[in-house]
ChimeraX commands (.cxc) that place a marker at each C-alpha (Angstrom):
marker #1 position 0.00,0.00,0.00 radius 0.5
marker #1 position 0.67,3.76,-0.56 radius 0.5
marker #1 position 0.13,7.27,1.13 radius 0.5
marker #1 position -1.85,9.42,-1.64 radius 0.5
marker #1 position -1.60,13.06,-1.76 radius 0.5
marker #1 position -3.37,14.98,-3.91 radius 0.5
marker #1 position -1.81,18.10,-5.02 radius 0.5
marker #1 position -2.96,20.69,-7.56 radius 0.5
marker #1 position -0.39,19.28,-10.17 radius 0.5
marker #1 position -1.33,15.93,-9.88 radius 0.5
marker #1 position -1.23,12.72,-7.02 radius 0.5
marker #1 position 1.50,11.80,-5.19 radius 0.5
marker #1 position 2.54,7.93,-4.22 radius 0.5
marker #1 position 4.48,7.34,-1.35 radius 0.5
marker #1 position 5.27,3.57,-0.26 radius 0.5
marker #1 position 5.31,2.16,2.89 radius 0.5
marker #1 position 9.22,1.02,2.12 radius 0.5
marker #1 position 10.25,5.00,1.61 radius 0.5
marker #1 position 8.22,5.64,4.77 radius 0.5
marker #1 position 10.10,2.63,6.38 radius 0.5
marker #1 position 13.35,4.13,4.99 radius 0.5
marker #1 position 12.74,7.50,6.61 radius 0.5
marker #1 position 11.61,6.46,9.92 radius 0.5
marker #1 position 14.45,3.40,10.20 radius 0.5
marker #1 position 17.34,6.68,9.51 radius 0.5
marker #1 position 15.44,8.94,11.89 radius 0.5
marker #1 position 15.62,6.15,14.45 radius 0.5
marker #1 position 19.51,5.06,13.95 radius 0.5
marker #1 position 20.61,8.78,14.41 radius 0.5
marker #1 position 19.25,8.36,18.19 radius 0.5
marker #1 position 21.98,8.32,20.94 radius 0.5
marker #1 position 21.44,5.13,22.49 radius 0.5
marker #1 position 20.04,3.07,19.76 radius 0.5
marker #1 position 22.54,0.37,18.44 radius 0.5
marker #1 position 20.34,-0.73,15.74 radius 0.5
marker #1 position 17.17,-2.22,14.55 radius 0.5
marker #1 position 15.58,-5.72,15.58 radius 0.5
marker #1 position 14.83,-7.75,12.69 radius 0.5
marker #1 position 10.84,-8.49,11.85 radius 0.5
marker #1 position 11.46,-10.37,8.35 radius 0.5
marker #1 position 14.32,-12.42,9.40 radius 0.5
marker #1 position 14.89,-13.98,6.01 radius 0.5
marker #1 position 14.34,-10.46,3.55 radius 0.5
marker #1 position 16.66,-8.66,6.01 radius 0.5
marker #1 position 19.62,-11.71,6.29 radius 0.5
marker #1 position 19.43,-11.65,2.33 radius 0.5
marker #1 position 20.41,-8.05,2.58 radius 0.5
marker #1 position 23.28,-8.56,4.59 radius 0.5
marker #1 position 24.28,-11.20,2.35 radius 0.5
marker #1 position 24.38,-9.10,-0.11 radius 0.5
marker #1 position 26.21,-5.86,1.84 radius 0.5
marker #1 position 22.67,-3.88,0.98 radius 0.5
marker #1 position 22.33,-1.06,3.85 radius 0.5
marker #1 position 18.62,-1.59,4.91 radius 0.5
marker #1 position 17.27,1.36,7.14 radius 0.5
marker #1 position 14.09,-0.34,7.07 radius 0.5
marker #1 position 14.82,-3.17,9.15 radius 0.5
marker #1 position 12.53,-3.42,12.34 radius 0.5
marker #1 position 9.91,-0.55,11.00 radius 0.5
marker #1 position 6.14,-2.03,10.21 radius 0.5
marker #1 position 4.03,0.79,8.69 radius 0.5
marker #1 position 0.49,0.75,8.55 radius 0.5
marker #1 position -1.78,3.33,7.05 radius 0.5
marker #1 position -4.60,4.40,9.05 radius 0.5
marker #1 position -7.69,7.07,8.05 radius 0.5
marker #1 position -5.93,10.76,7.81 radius 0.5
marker #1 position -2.41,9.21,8.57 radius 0.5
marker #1 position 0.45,6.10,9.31 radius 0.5
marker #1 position 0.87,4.02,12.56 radius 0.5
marker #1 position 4.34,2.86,13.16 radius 0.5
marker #1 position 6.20,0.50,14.53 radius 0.5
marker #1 position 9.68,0.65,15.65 radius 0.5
marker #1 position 11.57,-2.61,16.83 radius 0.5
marker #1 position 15.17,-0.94,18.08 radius 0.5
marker #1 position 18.29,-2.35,20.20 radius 0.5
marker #1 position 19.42,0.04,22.81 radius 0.5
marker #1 position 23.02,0.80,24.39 radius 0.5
marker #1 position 22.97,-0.60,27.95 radius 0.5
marker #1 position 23.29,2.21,30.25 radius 0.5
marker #1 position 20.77,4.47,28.93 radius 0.5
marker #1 position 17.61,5.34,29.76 radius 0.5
marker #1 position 15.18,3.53,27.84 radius 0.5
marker #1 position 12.81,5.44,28.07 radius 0.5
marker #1 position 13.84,9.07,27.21 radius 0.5
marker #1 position 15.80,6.65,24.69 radius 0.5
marker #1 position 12.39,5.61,23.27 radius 0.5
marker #1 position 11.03,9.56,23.58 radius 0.5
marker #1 position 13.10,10.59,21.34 radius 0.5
marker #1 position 12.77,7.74,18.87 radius 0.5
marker #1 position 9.08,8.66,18.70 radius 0.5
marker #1 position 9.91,12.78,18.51 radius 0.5
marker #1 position 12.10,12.16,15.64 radius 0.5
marker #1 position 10.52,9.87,13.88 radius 0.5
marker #1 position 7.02,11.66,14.10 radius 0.5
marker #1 position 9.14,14.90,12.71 radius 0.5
marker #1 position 11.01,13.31,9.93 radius 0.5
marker #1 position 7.71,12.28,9.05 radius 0.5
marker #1 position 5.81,15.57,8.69 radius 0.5
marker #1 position 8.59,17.47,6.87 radius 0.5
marker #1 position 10.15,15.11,4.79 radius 0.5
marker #1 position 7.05,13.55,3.55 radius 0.5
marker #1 position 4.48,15.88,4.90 radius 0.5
marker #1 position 2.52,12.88,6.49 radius 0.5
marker #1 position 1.08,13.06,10.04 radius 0.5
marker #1 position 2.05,9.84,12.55 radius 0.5
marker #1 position -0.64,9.04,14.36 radius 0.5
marker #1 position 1.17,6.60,16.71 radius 0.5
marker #1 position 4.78,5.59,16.82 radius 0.5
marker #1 position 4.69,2.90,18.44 radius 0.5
marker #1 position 8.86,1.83,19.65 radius 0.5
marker #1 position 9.39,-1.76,20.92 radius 0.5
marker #1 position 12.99,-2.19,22.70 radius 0.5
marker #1 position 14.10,-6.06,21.64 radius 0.5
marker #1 position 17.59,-6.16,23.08 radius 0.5
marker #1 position 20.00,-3.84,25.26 radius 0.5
marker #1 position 23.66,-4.32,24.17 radius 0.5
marker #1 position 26.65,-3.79,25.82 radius 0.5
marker #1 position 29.19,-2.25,23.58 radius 0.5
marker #1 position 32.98,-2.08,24.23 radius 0.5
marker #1 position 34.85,0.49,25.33 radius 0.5
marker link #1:1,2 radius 0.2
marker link #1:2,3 radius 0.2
marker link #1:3,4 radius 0.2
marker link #1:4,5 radius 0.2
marker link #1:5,6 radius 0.2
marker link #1:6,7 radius 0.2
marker link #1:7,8 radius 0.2
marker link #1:8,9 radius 0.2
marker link #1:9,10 radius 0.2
marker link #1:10,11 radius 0.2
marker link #1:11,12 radius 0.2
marker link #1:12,13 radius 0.2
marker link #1:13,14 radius 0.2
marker link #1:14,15 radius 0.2
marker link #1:15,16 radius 0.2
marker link #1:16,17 radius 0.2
marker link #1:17,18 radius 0.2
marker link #1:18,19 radius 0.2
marker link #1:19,20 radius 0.2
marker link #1:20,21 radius 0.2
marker link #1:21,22 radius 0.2
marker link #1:22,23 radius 0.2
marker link #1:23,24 radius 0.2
marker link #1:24,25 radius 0.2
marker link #1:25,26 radius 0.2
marker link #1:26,27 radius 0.2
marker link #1:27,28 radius 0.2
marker link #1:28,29 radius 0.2
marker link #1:29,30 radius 0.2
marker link #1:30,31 radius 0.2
marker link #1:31,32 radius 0.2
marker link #1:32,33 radius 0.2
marker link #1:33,34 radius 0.2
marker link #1:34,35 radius 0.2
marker link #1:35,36 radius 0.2
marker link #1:36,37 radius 0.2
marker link #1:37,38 radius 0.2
marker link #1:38,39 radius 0.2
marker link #1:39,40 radius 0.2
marker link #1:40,41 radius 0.2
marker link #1:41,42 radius 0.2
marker link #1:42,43 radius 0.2
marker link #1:43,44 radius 0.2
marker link #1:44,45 radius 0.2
marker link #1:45,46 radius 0.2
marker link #1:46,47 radius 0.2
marker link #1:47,48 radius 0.2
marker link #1:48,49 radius 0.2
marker link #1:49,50 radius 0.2
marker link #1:50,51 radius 0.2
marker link #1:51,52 radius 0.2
marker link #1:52,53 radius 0.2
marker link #1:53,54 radius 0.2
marker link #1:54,55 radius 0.2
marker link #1:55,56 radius 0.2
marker link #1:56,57 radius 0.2
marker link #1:57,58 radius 0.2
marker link #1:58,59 radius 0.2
marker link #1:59,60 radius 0.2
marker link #1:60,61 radius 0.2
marker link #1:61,62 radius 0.2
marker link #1:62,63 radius 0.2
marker link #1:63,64 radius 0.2
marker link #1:64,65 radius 0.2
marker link #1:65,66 radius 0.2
marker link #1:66,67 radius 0.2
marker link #1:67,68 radius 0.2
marker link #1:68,69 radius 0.2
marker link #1:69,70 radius 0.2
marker link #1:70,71 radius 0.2
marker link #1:71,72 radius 0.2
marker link #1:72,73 radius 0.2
marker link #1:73,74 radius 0.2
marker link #1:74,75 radius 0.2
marker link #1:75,76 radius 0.2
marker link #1:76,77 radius 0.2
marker link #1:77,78 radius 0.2
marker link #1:78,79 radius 0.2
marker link #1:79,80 radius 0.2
marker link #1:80,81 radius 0.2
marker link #1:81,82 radius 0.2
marker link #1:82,83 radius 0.2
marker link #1:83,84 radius 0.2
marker link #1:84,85 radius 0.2
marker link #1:85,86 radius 0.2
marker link #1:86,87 radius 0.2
marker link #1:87,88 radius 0.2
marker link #1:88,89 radius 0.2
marker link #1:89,90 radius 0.2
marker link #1:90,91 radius 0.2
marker link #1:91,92 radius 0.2
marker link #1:92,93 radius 0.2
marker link #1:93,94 radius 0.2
marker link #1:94,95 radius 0.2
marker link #1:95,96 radius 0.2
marker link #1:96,97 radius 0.2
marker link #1:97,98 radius 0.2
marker link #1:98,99 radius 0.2
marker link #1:99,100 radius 0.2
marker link #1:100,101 radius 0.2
marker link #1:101,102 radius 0.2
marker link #1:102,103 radius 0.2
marker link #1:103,104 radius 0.2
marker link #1:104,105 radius 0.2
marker link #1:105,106 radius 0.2
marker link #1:106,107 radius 0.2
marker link #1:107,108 radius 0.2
marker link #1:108,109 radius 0.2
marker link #1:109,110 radius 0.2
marker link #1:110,111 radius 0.2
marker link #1:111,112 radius 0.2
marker link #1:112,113 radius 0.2
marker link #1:113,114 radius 0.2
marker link #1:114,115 radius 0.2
marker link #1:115,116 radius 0.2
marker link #1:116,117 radius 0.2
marker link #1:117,118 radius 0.2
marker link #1:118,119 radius 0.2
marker link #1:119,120 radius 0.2
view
């Protein structure tokens, strides 16, 4: 599926994998996310395979009456706060969404599947 918006010039077509891109970069820019939890194991390990950078690992976008819900499945640093962590992931990712795309979040929606400690 695809956000429409109508313009005077004509429609515009926005799929849920650009909206996935966007919201997976706005979320890996966070201080105290490590990276993004898998939710299509086997698309995602292809892309690895094949050294393809996938922002749009752990994002599941749904569209909704005037807008998107998302779904954010991170990994967080250990020693962080999760949740001003997750606060931010939601800010940023509800912000990235209006002016980039000009499309309203209705939810974001950020699930924390790991914590990782990282080395010094």
């Amino acid at each position: 599926m695809a956000v429409k918006i109508n313009t005077q010039a004509g429609t515009i077509e926005i799929s849920n994998d650009v909206i996935a891109t966007v919201v997976g970069g706005a979320a890996t820019d966070i201080y105290g996310i490590v990276g993004m939890a898998s939710k299509h194991q086997i698309k995602d390990n292809l892309s690895d395979i094949l050294r393809k950078e996938n922002y749009s690992r752990g994002v599941v976008v749904r569209q909704e009456e005037n807008g998107v819900a998302v779904d954010v499945y991170t990994i967080i640093s250990y020693g962080t706060k999760i949740s001003e962590v997750c606060r931010n992931v939601q800010e940023k990712v509800k912000y990235n969404l209006e002016t980039m795309l000009g499309i309203t979040a209705n939810s974001v929606n950020v699930f924390v599947q790991d914590v990782r400690v990282l080395p010094d």
